[in-house]
N, C-alpha and C positions, 0 to 999 in steps of 0.2 A: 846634439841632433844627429851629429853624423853614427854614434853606438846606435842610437835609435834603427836608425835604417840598417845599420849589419849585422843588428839581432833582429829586427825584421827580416830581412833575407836571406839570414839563419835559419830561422822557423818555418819558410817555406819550403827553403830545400830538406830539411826533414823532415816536413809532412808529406812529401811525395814519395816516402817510404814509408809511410804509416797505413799498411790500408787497412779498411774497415771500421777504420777511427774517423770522425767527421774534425775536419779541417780548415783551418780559413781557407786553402785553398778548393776544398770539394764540396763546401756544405750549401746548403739551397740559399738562395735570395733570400733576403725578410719580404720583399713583398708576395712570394711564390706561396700560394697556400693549396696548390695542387689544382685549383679553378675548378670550372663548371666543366664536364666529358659530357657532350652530344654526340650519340650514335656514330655511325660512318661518316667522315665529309670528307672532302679532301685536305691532303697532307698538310698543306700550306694555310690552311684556317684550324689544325688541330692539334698547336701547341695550348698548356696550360696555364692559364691565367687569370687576371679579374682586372677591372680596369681598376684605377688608382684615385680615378676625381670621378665626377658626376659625367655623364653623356651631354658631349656636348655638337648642337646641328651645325652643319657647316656645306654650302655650297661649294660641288667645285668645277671647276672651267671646263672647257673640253680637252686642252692639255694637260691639265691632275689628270683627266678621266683618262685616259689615254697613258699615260706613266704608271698609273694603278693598275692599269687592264696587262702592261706591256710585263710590267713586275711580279705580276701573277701568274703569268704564261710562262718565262720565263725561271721561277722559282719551283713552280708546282711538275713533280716529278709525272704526274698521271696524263700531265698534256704534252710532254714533249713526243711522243707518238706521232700527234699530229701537228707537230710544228717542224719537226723534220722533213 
């Protein structure tokens, strides 16, 4: 077990010299299949993806609403202007 892990962490530290070679350390997700691109939005709803299981509805309180709201302002580079 333990060759396992230090020819593991062999392989890593030589793929950090390989570039242009896809790598277990650089190569995409499996679930990343590049998603759906809509137009302009903003930064923070316009990484790529697809969801993984079915949509599912969910209520939430007014403190989720309030943590979501605060995570967004917060994270989204186009609102700090006016949160400053």
């Amino acid at each position: 077990m333990a060759e396992g892990y230090i020819a593991d962490e062999y392989m890593i530290l030589c793929s950090r010299y390989l570039h242009g070679t896809e790598t277990k350390a650089n190569r995409v997700g499996r679930n990343d299949n590049g998603g759906v691109k809509h137009g302009k939005k903003l930064s923070i709803f316009s990484h790529p993806g697809r969801p993984l299981r079915a949509m599912k509805m969910c209520d939430m309180d007014e403190r989720e609403k309030q943590q979501a709201h605060i995570y967004a302002l917060m994270n989204c580079p186009e609102a700090l202007p006016f949160i400053q």
